[in-house]
C-alpha positions as CSV (number, residue, x, y, z in Angstrom):
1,X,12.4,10.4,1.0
2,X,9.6,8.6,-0.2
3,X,9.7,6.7,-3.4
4,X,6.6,6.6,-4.6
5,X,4.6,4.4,-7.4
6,X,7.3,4.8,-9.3
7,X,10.3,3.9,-7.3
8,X,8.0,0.5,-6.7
9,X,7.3,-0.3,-9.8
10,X,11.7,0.5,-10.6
11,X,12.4,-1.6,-6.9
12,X,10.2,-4.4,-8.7
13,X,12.0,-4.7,-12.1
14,X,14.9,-5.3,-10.0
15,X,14.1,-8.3,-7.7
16,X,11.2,-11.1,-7.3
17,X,12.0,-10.9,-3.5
18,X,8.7,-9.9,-2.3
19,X,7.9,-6.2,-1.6
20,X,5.9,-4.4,1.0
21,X,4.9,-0.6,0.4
22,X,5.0,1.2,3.6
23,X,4.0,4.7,4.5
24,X,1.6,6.8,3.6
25,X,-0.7,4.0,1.9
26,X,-4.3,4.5,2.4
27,X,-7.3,3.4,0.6
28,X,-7.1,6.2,-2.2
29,X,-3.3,4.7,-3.6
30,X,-3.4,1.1,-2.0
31,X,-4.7,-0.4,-5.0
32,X,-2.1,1.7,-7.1
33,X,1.3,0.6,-5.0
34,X,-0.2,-3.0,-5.7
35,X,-0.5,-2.1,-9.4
36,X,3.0,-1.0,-9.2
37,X,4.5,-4.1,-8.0
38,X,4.4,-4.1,-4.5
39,X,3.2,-7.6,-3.2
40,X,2.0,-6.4,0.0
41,X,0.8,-2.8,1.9
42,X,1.4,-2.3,5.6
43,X,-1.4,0.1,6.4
44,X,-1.3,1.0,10.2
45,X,-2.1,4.2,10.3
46,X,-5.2,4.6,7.9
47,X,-6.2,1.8,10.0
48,X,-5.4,3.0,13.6
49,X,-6.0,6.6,13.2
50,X,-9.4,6.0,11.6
51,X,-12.7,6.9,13.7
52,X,-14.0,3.7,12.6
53,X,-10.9,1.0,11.8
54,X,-13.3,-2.2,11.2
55,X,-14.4,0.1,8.5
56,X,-11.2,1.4,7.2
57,X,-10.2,-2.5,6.6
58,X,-13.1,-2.9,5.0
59,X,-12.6,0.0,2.3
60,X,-9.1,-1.5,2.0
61,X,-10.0,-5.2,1.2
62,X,-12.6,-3.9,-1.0
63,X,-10.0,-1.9,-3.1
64,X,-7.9,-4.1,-3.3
């Protein structure tokens, strides 16, 4: 199941090995798994399954 903001930020307090957040990340929580502790966000699908990806990267990086 998925873990959420909050099992990143308790994954985090845990380990300095770096940490991706995977699934379900989009542009509306990417900035918020970062806040949480995550280092990176894999982001495939709001990227692939958008009408317009170059777009969709864009709105990421600017989040973030």
């Amino acid at each position: 199941p998925p873990l959420g903001l909050e099992g990143v930020a308790k994954i985090r307090a845990l380990t300095d090995l770096p940490l991706v957040g995977i699934g379900g990340i989009h542009v509306g929580n990417a900035r918020q798994v970062i806040q949480a502790g995550a280092d990176g966000i894999a982001v495939v699908s709001a990227i692939c399954s958008a009408a317009y990806p170059d777009e969709a990267v864009r709105a990421l990086l600017e989040t973030l």
